[in-house]
C-alpha positions as CSV (number, residue, x, y, z in Angstrom):
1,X,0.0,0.0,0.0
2,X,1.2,3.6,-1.0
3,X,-0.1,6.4,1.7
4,X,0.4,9.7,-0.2
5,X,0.6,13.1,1.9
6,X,0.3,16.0,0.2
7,X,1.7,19.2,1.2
8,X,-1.7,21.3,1.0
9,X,-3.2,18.4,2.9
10,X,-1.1,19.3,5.9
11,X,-2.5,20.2,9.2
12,X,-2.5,23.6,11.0
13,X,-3.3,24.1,14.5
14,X,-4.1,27.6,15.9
15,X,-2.0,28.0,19.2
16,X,0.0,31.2,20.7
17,X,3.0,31.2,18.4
18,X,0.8,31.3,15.3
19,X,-1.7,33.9,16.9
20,X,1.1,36.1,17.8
21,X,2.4,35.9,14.2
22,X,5.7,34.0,15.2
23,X,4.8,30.6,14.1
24,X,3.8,29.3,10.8
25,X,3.9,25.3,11.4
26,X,2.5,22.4,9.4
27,X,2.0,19.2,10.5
28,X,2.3,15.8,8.8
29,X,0.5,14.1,11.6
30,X,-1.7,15.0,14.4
31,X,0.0,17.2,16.7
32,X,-0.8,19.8,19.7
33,X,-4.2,21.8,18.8
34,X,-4.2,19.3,15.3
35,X,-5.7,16.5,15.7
36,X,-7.1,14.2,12.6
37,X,-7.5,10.4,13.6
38,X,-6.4,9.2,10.2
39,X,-2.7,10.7,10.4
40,X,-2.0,9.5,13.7
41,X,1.8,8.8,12.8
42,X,3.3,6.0,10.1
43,X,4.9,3.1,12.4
44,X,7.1,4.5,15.0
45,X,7.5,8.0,12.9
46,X,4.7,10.0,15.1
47,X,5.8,14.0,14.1
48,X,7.0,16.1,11.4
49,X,6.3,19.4,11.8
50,X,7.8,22.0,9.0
51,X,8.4,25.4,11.4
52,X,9.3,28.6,10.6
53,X,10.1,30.5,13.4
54,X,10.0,34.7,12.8
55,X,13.5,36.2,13.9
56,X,13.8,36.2,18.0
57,X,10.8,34.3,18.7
58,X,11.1,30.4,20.0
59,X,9.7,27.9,21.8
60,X,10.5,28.0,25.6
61,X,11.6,25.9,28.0
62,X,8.8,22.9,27.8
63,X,9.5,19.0,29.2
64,X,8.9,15.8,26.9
65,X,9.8,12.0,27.9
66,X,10.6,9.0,25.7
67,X,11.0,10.4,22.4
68,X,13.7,10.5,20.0
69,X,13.5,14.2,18.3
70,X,15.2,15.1,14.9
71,X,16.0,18.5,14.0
72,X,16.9,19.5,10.8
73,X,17.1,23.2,9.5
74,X,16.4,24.3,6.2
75,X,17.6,27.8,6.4
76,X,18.7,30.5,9.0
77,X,19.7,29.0,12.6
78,X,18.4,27.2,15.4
79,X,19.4,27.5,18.8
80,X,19.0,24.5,21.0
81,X,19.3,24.3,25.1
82,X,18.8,21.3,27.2
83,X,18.7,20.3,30.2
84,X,21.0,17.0,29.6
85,X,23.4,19.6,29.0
86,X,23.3,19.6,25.0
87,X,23.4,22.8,23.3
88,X,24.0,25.1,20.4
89,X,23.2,26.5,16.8
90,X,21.9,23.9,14.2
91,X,22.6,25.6,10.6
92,X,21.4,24.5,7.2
93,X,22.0,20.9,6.2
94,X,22.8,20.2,10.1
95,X,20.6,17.1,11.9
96,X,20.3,17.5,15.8
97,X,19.2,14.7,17.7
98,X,17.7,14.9,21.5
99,X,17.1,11.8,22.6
100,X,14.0,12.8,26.0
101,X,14.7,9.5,27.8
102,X,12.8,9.5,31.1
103,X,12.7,13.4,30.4
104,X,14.6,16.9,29.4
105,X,13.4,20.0,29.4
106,X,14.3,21.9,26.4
107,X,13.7,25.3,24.6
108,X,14.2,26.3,20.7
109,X,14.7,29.8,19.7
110,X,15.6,31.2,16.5
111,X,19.4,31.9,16.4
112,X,18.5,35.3,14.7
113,X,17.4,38.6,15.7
114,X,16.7,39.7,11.8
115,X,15.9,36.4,10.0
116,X,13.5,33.7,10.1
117,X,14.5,30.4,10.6
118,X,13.2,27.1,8.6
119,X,13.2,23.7,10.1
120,X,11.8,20.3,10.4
121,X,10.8,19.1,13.8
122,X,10.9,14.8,13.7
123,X,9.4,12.5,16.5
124,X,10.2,9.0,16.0
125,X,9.0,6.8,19.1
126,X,12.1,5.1,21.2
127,X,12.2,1.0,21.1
128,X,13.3,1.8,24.8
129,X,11.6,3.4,27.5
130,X,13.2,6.0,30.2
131,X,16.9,5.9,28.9
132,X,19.0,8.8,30.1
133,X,18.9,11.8,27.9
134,X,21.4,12.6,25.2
135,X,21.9,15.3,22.7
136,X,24.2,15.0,19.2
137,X,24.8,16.9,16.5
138,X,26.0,16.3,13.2
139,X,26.9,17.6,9.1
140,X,24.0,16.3,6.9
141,X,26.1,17.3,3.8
142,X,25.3,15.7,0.5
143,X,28.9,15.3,-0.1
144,X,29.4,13.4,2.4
145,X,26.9,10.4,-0.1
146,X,28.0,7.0,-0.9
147,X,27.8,5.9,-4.4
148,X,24.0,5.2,-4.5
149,X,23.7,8.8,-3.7
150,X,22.4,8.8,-0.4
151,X,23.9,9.9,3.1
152,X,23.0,7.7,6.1
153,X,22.1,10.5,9.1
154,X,21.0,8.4,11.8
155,X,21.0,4.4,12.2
156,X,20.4,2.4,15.2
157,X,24.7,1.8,15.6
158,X,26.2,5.4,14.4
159,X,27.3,4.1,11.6
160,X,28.9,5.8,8.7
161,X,29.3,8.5,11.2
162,X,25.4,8.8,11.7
163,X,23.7,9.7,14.3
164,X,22.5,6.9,16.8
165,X,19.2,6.5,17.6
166,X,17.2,4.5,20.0
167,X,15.0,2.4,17.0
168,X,15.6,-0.2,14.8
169,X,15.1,2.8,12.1
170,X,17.4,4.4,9.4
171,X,17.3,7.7,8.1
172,X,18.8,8.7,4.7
173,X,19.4,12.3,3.4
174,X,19.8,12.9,-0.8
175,X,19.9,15.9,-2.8
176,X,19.3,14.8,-6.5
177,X,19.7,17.5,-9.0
178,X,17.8,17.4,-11.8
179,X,17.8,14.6,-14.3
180,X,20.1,12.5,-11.0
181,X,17.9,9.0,-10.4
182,X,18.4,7.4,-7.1
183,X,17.0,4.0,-6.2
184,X,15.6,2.5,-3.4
185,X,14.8,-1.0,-2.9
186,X,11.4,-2.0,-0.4
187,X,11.4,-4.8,1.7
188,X,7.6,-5.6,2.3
189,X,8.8,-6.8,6.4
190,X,9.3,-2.9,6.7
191,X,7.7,0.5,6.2
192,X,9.4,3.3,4.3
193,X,8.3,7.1,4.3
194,X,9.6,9.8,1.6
195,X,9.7,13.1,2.6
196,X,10.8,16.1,0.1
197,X,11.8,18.8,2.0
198,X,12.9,21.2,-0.5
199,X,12.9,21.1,-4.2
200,X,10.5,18.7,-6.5
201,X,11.4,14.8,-7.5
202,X,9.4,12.4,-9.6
203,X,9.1,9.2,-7.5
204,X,8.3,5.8,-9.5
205,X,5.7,8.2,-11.8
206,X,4.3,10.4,-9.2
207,X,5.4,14.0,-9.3
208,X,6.4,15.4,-6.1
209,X,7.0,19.1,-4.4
210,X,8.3,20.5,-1.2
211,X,6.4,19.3,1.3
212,X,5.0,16.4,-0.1
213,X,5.7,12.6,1.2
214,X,5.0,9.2,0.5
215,X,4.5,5.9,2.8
216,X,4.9,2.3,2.0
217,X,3.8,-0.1,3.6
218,X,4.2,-4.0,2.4
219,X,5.4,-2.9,-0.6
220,X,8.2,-4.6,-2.0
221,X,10.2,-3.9,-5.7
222,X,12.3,-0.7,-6.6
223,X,11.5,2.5,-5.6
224,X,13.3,5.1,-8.6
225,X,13.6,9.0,-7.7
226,X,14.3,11.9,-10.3
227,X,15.2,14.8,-9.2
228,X,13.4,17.6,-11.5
229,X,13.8,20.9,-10.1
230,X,16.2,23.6,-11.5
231,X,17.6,23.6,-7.9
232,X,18.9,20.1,-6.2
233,X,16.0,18.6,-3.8
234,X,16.5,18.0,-0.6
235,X,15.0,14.5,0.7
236,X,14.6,12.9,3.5
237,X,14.1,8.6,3.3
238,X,12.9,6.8,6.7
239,X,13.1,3.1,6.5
240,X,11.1,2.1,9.9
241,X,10.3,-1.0,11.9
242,X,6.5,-2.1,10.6
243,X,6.1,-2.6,15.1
């Protein structure tokens, strides 16, 4: 089965940030004031929020627990503070990784005091519960891709100098410029979710733009990508437990 998410499909929650004019969110799945019972989450991926945060605003210090949470900025810079003692400015093509454990409070502010910053905020449910908190940070550079094209972020082992996370999940980065195919092969045992974050990519037929994402689920056979955008596209490939 093929679950397609379109970007104008996307959820929108009034909450202070947006009232006040510093928040423009949307949400993949349910989340906060969203709620929509038939985009609860895809396997153990439960958020992706696209954020742009107006220059000095941010989130403030707020608690979570048992949560492995992605960020990965798009433009401008993040600032990150938490209470496991992780910290700092995530810039463009730059993954951050708090893992909440058994629980960290944590705040998020736009780095800038004259630019707006743009940024994906990823949930992916723990296959452990109340671990001690960590925090990491590392280069998502498209340079850094193997010969298939695609960079490993984060893995459940670090490796390839990825990011390790507490799931039996794998995320890949790929910036395909136009006319570049990637390939992606689906093993029906496991569920796979596309997400184009910038740019637009043609994915086995099926044109897609910024914002857009695909699931499979017991799907097996190739996946193929083109990249068709005058600009590189910037995707990001989960390839999750089916739980």
């Amino acid at each position: 089965m093929i679950v397609e998410r379109l970007s104008a499909d996307r959820g929108r929650a009034p909450n202070g940030g947006a009232e006040a004019g510093w928040l423009d969110s949307r949400h993949t799945f349910s989340f906060g004031g969203y709620y929509d019972p038939a985009w609860m989450g895809f396997g153990p991926l439960r958020v992706i929020n696209e954020d742009r945060v107006a220059a000095g605003a941010g989130f403030p210090p707020h608690r979570h627990a048992n949560m492995e949470i992605l960020s990965y900025v798009l433009s401008g810079g993040l600032a990150h503070k938490d209470s496991s003692g992780g910290g700092g400015t995530i810039r463009p093509g730059e993954l951050q990784w708090m893992s909440a454990g058994h629980g960290v409070e944590h705040s998020e502010y736009n780095a800038s005091d004259a630019q707006p910053v743009h940024f994906l905020q990823i949930w992916i449910q723990p296959d452990r519960l109340n671990a001690k908190p960590a925090y990491a940070q590392r280069e998502a550079d498209a340079g850094a891709a193997g010969g298939d094209g695609w960079t490993l972020l984060a893995s459940p082992d670090g490796a390839q100098g990825s990011i390790a996370i507490r799931q039996r999940a794998w995320l890949h980065g790929a910036r395909p410029a136009r006319g570049e195919t990637l390939q992606r092969e689906l093993d029906p045992a496991r569920l796979y979710w596309l997400h184009v974050a910038e740019g637009e990519v043609e994915a086995n037929g099926r044109r897609l733009l910024a914002g857009d994402a695909l699931g499979y689920r017991e799907e097996s056979g190739s996946l193929r990508i083109v990249g068709l955008g005058a600009e590189p596209a910037n995707l990001l490939f989960f390839d999750l437990p089916a739980q």
